[in-house]
N, C-alpha and C positions, 0 to 999 in steps of 0.2 A: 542782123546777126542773131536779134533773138528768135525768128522764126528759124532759123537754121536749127537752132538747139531746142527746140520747141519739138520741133519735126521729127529731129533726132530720139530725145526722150518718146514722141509717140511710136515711132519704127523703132527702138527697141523693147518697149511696151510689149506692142506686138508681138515681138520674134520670141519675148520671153515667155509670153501667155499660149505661142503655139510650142513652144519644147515642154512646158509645164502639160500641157494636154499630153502629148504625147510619150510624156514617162507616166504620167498615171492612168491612163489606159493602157500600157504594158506591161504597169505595175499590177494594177486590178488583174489582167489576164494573165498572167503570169500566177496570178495567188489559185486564180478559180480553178486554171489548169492544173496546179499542183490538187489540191482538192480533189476532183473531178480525178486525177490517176487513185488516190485513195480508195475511191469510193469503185474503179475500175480491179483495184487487185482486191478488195474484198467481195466485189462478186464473182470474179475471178476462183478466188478460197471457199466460196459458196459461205459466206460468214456474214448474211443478209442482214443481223443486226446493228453489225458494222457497219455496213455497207448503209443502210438506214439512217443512223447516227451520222454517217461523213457527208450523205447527202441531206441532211436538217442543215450541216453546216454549210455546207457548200451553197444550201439557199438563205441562212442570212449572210453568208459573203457576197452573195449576188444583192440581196437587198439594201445593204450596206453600200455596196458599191453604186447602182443605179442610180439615184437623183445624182449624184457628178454626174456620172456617165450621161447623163441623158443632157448633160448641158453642153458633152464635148461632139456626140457622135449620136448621127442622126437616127430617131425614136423606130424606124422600121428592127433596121441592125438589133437591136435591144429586146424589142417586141419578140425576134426570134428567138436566139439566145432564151430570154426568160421563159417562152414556153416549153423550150427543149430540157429546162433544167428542172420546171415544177414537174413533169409527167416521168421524171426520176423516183420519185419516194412513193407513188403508186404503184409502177413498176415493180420495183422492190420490195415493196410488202405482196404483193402476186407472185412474188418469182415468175414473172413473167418470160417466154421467149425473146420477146424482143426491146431486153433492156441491153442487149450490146447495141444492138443497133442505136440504141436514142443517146447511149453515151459515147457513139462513135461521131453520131449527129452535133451533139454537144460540145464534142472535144474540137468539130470540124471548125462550128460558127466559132467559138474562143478564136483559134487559131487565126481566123479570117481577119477578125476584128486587131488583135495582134499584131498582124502581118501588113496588116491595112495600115498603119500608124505609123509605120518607116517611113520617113522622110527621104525620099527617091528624087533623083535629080528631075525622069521623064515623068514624071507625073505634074509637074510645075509648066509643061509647054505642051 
């Protein structure tokens, strides 16, 4: 009997260390994509020091967030993500053309990763 509850405590161990991943990688994206629209309607407004300021924070949100993340969700995934959000505050201090682009890039991977963390019935078979 006691393996039985042995077993049990480790399979719910489990189940509760993968729902815990998976609200705080939705929670993380969930925070950076808020940010990251920030930093979209102040380039938007042409209000680059804003838009400056939201993207410093939006990378220590992302620095902040990482070491978990990088223990839930594998280092490629991240590796993107993180290059697409440093070549943000460059961008914006050039006023560059192609800073819709890299926070449309930006907004894509969040989302992926996001969207990735749903617990889906077919993805288990």
């Amino acid at each position: 009997m006691s393996r039985i509850r042995l077993s049990g405590c480790i399979l719910a161990a489990i189940v509760s260390i993968c729902i815990f991943s998976a609200v705080y990688v939705r929670r993380s994206c969930l925070e950076l994509l808020d940010i990251l629209a920030r930093v979209q309607v102040h380039t938007e407004q042409a209000d680059y020091a804003a838009a400056a300021q939201a993207a410093v924070e939006l990378n220590q949100a992302w620095s902040h967030a990482m070491p978990r993340l990088n223990m839930l969700v594998s280092s490629d995934k991240l590796t993107q993500i993180g290059g697409a959000l440093s070549r943000l505050i460059p961008l914006i201090d050039t006023e560059n053309d192609e800073l819709g682009a890299e926070i449309a890039t930006s907004r894509t991977l969040l989302e992926q990763l996001y969207y990735g963390e749903i617990p889906v019935l077919n993805r288990l078979f």
